[in-house]
FIDREN-736223 format. One record per residue (C-alpha): residue in three letters; x negated, y, z negated. Coordinates in Angstrom, 1 decimal. Last residue first. Layout:
BEGIN
<ALA,<X,Y,Z>>
...
end
This chain:
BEGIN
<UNK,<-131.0,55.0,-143.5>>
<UNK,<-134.6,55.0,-145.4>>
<UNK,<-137.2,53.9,-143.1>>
<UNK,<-137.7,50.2,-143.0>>
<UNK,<-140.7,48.9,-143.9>>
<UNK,<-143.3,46.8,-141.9>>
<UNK,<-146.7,49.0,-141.2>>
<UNK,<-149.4,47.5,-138.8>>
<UNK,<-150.9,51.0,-137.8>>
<UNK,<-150.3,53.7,-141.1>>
<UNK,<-150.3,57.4,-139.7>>
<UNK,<-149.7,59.2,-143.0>>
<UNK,<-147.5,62.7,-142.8>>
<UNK,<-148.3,65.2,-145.7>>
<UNK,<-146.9,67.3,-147.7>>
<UNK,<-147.2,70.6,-149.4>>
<UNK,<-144.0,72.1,-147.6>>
<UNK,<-145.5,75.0,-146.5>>
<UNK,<-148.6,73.1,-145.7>>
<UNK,<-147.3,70.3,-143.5>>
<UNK,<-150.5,68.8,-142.4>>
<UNK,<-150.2,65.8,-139.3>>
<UNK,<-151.6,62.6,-138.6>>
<UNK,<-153.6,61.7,-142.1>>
<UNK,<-154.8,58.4,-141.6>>
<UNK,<-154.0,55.4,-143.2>>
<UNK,<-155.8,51.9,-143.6>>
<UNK,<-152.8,49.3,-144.5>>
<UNK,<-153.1,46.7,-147.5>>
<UNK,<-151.2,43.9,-148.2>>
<UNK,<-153.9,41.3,-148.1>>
<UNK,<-157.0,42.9,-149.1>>
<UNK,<-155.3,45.3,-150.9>>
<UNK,<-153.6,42.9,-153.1>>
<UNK,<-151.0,45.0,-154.8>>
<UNK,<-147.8,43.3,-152.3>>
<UNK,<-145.5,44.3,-149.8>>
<UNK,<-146.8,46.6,-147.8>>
<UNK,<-149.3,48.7,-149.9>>
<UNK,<-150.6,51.9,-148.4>>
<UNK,<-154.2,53.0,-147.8>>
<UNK,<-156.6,56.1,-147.8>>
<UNK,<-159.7,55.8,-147.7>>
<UNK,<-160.8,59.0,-145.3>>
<UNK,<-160.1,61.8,-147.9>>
<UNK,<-160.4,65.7,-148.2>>
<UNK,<-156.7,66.2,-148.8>>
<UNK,<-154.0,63.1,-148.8>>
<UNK,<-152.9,63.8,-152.6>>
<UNK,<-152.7,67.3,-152.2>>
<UNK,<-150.9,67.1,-149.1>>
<UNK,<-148.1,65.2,-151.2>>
<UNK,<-147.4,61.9,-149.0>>
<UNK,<-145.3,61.1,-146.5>>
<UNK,<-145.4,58.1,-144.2>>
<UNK,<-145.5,57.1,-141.0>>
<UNK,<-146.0,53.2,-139.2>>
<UNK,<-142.3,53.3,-137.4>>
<UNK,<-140.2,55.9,-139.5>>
<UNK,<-140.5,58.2,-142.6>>
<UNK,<-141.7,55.5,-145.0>>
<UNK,<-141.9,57.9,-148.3>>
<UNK,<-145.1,57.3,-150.3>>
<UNK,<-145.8,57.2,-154.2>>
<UNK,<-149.6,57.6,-155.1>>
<UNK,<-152.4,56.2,-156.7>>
<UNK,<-155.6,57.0,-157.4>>
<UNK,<-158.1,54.0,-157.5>>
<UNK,<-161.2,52.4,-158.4>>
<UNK,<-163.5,51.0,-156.7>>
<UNK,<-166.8,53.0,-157.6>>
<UNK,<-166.6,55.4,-154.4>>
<UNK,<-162.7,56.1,-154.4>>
<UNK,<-159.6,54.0,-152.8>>
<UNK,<-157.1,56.6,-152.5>>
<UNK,<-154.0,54.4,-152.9>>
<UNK,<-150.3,54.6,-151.4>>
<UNK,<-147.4,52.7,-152.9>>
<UNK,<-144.7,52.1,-150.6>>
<UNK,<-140.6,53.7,-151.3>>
<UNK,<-138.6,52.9,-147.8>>
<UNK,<-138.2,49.0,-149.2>>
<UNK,<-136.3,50.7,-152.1>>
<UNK,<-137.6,50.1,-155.5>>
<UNK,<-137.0,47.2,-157.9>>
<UNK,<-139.8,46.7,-159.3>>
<UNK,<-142.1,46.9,-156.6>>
<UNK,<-141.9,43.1,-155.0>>
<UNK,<-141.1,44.6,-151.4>>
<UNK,<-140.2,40.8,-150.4>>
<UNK,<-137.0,41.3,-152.7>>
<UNK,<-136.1,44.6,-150.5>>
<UNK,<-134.2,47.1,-152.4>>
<UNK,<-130.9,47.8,-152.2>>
<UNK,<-130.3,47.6,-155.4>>
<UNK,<-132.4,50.9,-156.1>>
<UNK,<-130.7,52.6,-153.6>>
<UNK,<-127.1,52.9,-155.3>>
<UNK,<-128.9,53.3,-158.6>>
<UNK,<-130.0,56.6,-156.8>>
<UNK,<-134.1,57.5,-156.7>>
<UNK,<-134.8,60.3,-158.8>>
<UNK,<-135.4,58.2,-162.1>>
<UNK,<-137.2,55.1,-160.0>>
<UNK,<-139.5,58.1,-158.6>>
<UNK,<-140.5,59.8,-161.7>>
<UNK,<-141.7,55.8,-163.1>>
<UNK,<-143.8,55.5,-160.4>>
end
């Protein structure tokens, strides 16, 4: 997380949304988890790309079915979304999340 908050803008990063609660970082910025066998996790910065999507590195998102992004909180009982991967985009090495229940803003 801390690559992102140097690539993201200082312009950006006060625009964050208070309720978002991740140090500062854009609303449009979500944590994303793999949730493995043992309960632990890998995680993952993800881009809000629009209504319930979000891009992730394909990598990240490859061979998985636990998958879920943060909105709004680290509780993943509470604030956590099931994701499923909706579309590949292997040129670019990314991926594009289907997250139902999602509330962030993409980025304007």
């Amino acid at each position: 997380m801390l690559l992102v908050s140097a690539l993201v803008p200082v312009t950006a990063r006060s625009e964050a949304n208070p309720a978002s609660g991740a140090l500062g970082f854009p609303a449009w910025l979500v944590p994303v988890v793999e949730v493995l066998e043992d309960g632990r996790v890998v995680p993952t910065t993800g881009v809000v790309l629009g209504e319930q999507t979000v891009l992730v590195p394909s990598e990240f998102a490859a061979g998985t079915d636990s998958l879920v992004v943060l909105d709004g909180g680290a509780d993943l009982a509470i604030h956590g979304r099931t994701a499923t991967v909706s579309r590949r985009l292997p040129l670019a090495g990314l991926a594009v999340l289907e997250v139902p229940g999602l509330l962030r803003p993409a980025p304007q």
